[in-house]
C-alpha positions in Angstrom: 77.2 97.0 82.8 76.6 93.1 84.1 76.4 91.0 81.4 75.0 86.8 82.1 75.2 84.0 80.3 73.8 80.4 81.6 76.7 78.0 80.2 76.4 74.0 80.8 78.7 71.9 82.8 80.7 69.2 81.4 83.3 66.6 82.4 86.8 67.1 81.7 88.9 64.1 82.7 87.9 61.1 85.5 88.0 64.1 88.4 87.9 67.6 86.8 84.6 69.8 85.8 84.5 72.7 83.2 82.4 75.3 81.9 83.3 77.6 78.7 83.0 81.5 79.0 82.1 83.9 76.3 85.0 84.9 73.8 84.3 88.4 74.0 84.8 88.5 77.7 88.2 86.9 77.8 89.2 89.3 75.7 88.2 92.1 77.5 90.2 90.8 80.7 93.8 89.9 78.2 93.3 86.5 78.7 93.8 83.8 76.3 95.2 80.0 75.1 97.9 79.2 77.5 96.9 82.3 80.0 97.1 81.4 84.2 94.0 82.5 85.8 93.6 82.2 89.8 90.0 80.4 90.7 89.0 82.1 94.2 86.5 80.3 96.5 84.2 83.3 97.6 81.9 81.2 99.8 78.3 81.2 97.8 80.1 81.4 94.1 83.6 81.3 92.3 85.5 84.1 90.9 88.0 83.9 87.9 90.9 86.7 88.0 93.4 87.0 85.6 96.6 86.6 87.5 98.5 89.0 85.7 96.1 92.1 86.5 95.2 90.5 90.0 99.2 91.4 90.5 98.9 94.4 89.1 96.1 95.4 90.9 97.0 94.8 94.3 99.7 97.5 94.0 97.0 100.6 93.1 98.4 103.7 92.9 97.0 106.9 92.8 97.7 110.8 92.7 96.7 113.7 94.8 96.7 117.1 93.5 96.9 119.5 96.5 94.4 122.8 95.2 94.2 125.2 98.3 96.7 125.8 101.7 95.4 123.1 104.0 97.1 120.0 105.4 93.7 119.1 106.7 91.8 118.9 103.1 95.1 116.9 102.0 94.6 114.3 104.9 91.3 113.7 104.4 91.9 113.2 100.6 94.6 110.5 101.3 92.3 108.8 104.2 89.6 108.1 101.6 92.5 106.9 99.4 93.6 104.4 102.4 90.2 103.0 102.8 89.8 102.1 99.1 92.5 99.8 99.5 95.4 102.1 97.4 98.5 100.8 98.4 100.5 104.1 96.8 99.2 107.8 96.5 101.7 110.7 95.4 100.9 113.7 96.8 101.7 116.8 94.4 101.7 119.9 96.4 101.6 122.4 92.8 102.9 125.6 94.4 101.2 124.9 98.1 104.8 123.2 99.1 104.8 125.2 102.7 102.7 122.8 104.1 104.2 119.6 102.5 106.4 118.9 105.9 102.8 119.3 108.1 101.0 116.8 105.9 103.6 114.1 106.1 103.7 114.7 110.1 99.8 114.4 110.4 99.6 110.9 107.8 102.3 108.9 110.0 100.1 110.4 113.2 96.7 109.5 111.9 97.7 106.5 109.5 98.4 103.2 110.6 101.5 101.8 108.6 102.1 105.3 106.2 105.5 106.0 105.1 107.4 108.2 103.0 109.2 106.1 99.3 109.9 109.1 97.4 109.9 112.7 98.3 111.1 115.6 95.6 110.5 119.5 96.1 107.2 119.4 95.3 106.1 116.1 95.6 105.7 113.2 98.6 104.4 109.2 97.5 103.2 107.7 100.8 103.0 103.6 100.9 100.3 102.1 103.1 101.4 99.2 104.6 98.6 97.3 105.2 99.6 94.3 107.6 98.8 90.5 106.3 95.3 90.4 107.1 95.7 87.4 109.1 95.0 89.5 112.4 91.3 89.1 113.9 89.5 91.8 113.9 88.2 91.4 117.8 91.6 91.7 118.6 91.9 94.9 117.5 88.7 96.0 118.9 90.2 95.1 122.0 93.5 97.2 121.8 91.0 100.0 121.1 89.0 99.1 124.1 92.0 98.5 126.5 93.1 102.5 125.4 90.0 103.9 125.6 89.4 102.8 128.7 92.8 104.1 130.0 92.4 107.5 128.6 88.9 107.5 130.4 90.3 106.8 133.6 92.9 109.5 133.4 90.5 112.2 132.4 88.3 111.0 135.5 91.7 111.3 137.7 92.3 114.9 135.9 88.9 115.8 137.4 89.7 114.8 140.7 93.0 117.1 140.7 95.5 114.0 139.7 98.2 115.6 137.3 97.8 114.3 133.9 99.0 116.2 130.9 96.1 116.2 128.3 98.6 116.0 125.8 99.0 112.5 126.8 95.6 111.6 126.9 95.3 113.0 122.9 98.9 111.1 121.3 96.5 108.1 122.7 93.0 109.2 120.9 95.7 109.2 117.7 96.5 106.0 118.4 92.5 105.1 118.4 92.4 106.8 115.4 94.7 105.1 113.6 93.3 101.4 114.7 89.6 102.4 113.5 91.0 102.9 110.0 93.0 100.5 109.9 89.8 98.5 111.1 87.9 99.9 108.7 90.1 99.5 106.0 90.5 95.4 106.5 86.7 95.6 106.7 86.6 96.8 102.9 89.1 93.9 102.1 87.0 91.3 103.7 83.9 92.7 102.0 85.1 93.0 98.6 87.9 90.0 98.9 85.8 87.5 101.3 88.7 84.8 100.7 90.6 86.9 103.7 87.1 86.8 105.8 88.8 83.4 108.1 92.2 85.2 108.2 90.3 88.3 109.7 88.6 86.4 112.3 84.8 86.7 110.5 82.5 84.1 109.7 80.2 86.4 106.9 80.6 89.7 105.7 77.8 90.6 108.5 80.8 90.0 111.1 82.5 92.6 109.9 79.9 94.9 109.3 79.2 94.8 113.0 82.9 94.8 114.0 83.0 98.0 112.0 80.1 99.6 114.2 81.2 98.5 117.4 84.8 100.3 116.2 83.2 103.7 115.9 81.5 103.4 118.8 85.2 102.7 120.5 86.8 105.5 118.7 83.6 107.9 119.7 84.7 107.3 123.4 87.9 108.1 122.9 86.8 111.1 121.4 84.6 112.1 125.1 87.7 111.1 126.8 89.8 113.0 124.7 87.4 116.2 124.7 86.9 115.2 128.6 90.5 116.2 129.5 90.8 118.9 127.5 87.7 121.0 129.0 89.5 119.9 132.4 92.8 121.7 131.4 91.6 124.6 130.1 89.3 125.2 133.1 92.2 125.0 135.3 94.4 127.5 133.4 91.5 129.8 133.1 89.7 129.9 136.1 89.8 127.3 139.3 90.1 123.4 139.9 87.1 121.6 138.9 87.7 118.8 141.6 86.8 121.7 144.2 83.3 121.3 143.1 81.1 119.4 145.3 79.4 117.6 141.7 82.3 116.0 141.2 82.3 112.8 142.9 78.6 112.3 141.3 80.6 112.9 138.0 83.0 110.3 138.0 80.7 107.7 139.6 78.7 108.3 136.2 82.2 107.9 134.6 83.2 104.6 136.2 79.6 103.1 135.3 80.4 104.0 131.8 84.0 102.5 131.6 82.5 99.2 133.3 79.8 99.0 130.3 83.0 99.4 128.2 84.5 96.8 129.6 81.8 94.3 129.4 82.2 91.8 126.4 
């Protein structure tokens, strides 16, 4: 519930204003007489946070209890975890242990920063280690462009009969993967946090928004490139060489018009 109050200013010293707040909501945040609070500049208004729980917070933890025998369910339960900002999640496996060592493999391959603090023989914790967000956001866009735009090129050689193992082409759509969360996960901070909007290369939360759309729109390429080589492999271990057919040079023309509108800024 969102409870206001209009409250008057008034001077405090030759340089200083102040404002009181309600008694009942200080003590519903723990703060009183002598307390440290951190004032946050957040653009169109000011937020209060009591330090202690704004330290306490910013180390979240959380649990997930694995139900059924599937590393997949587990991944995508500690994925939404990652994008809510959780810095710690421990993993309890209760009795569905056989697939513990599949689910750590597939959270350092799809998650950007995931590691392994504490491991017992039913239970993993996994840290997210979320760099300072003090990288711009279109400069990740752009390592996800500069890959996508490699694995397209390799599935267009594939076509043509160039030998390219398709597992190659897929560690790399892991790799776009893993920067469109990461992506995604900065954008949450920037939009619930916008002191870290400058340090992220944004102007408004609308930046990021955008950045965010443009990103799936990356990581969606990947995917056709990705999907691309794979079609091309098995067709060649099934039946015949798809650069033998006379549509192919129509094919990657389309291709190589799509990677140029890629490329364009």
């Amino acid at each position: 519930m969102v409870e206001e109050e209009i409250r008057k200013v008034v001077a405090s010293g030759r340089s200083s204003i102040a404002i009181t707040i309600p008694k009942k909501w200080v003590s519903a945040l723990g703060i009183d007489v002598g307390s440290y609070v951190l004032l946050r500049f957040m653009g169109d208004h000011v937020a209060v946070v009591p330090l202690g729980r704004s330290m306490r917070d910013s180390g979240i933890s959380n649990v997930v209890d694995v139900d059924r025998d599937n590393p997949d369910y587990v991944l995508r339960k500690l994925i939404t975890q990652y994008l809510r900002g959780v810095d710690e999640v421990r993993v309890r496996f209760n009795g569905y242990t056989g697939i513990k060592g599949v689910v750590k493999d597939m959270v350092r391959e799809r998650i950007s920063g995931a590691e392994v603090i504490e491991e017992g023989s039913d239970y993993v914790v996994f840290r997210f280690v979320t760099p300072t967000p003090e990288v711009p956001i279109k400069r990740l866009l752009n390592r996800m462009v500069l890959t996508v735009l490699g694995m397209l090129k390799d599935s267009l050689d594939m076509l043509r009969g160039s030998v390219v193992e398709p597992e190659d082409i897929i560690d790399r759509d892991n790799e776009v993967d893993r920067l469109y969360l990461l992506i995604e996960r900065l954008v949450m901070m920037g939009i619930t946090d916008q002191s870290v909007l400058s340090k992220l290369g944004a102007g408004n939360s609308r930046e990021l928004v955008n950045s965010l759309m443009v990103s799936k729109s990356i990581e969606r390429a990947g995917d056709h490139a990705w999907r691309i080589a794979q079609i091309i492999g098995e067709a060649s271990r099934m039946c015949c060489k798809l650069g033998e057919l006379p549509i192919v040079d129509s094919i990657v023309e389309l291709g190589l018009n799509s990677t140029d509108i890629l490329r364009e800024p």
